[in-house]
Wavefront OBJ file of the C-alpha trace (Angstrom):
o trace
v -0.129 18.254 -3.488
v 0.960 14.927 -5.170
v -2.213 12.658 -5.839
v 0.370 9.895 -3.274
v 0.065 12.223 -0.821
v -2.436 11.433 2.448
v -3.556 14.074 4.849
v -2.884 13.524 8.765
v -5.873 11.955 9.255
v -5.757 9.278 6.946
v -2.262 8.633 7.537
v -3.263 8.090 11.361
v -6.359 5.869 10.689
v -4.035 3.785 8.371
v -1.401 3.687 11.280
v -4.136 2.552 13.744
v -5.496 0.178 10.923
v -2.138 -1.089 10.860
v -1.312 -1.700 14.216
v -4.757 -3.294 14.899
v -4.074 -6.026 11.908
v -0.794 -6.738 13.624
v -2.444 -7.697 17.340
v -4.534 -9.818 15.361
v -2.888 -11.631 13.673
v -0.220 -11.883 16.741
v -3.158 -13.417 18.575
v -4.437 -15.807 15.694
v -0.585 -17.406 15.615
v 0.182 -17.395 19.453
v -3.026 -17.121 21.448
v -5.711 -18.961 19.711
v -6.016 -22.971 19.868
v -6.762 -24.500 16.781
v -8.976 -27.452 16.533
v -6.963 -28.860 13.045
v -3.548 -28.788 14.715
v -4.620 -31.038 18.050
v -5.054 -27.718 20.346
v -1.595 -26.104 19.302
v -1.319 -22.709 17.564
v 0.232 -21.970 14.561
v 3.008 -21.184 16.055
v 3.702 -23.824 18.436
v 3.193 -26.072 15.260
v 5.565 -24.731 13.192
v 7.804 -24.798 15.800
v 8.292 -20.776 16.559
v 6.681 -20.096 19.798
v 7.131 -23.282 22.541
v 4.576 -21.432 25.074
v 0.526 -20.782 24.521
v 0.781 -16.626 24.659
v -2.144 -14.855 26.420
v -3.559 -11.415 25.796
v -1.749 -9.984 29.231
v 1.647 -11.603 27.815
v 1.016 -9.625 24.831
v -0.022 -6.410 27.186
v 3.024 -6.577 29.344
v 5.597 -7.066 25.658
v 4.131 -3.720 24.342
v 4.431 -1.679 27.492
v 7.985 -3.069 28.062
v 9.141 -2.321 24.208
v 7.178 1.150 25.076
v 10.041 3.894 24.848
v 9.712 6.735 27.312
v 8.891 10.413 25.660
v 12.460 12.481 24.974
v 12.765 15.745 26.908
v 11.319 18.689 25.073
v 13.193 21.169 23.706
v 12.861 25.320 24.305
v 9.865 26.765 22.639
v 11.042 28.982 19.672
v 9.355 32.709 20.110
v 7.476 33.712 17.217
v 8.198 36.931 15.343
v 6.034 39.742 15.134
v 5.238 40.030 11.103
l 1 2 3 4 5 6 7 8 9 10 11 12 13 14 15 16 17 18 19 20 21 22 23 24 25 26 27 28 29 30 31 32 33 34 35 36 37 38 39 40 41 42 43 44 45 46 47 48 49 50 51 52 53 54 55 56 57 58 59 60 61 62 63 64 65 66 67 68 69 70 71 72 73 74 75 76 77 78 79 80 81
């Protein structure tokens, strides 16, 4: 085992990690109101986003960018050893 290789485990925590980092940061640019830039977001400031996001806008984008499971294939039988 190469010492740059990660166990399943790890490699799913860091995935999770990962995907948790992006929502939050997706809601500091788009959701959240800040006080500096007169009640706009970061986003609406810098002229990317033109509507205040919510948290169910952001629920409803990840279920419809949510790709539906292929079909399974046969099972493969196992040989007696």
């Amino acid at each position: 085992m190469s010492q740059f290789e990660i166990g399943p485990r790890l490699q799913a925590f860091l995935l999770d990690h990962v995907h948790a980092l992006a929502l939050f940061f997706f809601h500091y640019n788009f959701v959240r109101q800040h006080k500096s830039l007169n009640k706009l977001t970061p986003a609406m400031a810098a002229g990317v986003a033109d509507k205040l996001w919510s948290l169910e806008d952001i629920a409803e984008k990840i279920e419809a960018d949510r790709t539906a499971p292929g079909k399974r294939g046969p099972y493969k039988k196992r040989v007696a050893a």
